[in-house]
C-alpha positions in Angstrom: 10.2 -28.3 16.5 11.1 -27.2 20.1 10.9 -24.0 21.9 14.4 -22.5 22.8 15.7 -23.4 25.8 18.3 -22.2 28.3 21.1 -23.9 26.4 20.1 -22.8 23.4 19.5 -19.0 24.3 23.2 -19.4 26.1 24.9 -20.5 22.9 22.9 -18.2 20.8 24.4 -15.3 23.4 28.0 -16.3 22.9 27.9 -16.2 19.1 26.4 -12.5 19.2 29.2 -11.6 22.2 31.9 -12.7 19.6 30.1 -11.6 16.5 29.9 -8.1 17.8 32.1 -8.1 20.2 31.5 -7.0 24.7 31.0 -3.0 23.9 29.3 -2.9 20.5 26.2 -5.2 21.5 24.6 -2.8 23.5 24.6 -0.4 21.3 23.6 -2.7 18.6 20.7 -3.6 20.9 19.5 0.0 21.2 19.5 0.5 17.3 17.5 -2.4 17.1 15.2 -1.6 19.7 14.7 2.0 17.9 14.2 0.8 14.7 11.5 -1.4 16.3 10.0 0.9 17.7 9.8 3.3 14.5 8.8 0.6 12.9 5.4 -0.5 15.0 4.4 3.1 15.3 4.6 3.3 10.9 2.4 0.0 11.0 0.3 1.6 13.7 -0.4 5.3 11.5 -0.5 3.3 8.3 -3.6 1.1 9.6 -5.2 4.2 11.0 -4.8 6.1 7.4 -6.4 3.4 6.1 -9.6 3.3 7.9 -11.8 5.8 7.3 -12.9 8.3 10.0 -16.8 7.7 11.3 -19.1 10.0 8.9 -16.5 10.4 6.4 -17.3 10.3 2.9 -15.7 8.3 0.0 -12.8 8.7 -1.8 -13.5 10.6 -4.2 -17.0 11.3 -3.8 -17.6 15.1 -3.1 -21.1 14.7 -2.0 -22.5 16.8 -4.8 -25.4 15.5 -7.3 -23.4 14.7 -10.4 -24.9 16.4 -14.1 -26.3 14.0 -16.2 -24.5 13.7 -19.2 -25.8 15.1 -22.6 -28.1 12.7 -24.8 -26.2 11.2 -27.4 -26.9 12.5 -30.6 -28.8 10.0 -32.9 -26.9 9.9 -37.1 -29.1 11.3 -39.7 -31.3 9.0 -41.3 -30.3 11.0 -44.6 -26.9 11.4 -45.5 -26.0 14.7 -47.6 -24.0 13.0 -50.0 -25.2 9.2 -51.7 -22.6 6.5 -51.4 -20.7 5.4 -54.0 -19.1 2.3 -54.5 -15.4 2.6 -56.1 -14.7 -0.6 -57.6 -11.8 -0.9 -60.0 -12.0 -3.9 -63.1 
């Protein structure tokens, strides 16, 4: 597949000329060109909110010694009532 050539870019200029007609295409040009622009500086502070600042710490991550949690507490060995099997006949 070729690169666009002179003939091409002239033909390509014709259809836009009658698609938008001599007076709209230069403002339709600028819109474009804005949004463009908006749009590179969004991809521009999205990559930089995304990166982390030098010395920062973690998401999520105060920087604080977390507590321990509490030891789980092990069943008693004996339990206050005997169990019973129910079995009906």
């Amino acid at each position: 597949m070729g690169s666009l050539g002179a003939p091409e870019l002239l033909i390509i200029g014709v259809v836009l000329v009658l698609l938008f007609g001599a007076t709209r295409l230069p403002q339709t040009a600028k819109g474009l060109g804005q949004s463009l622009k908006i749009f590179r500086k969004e991809l521009q502070d999205d990559s930089s909110e995304q990166q982390p600042a030098p010395g920062a710490l973690p998401q999520g991550y105060s920087g604080q010694a977390q507590q321990p949690a509490p030891p789980a507490q092990a069943p008693d060995a004996t339990p206050s009532e005997p169990h019973q099997s129910h079995q009906s006949h």
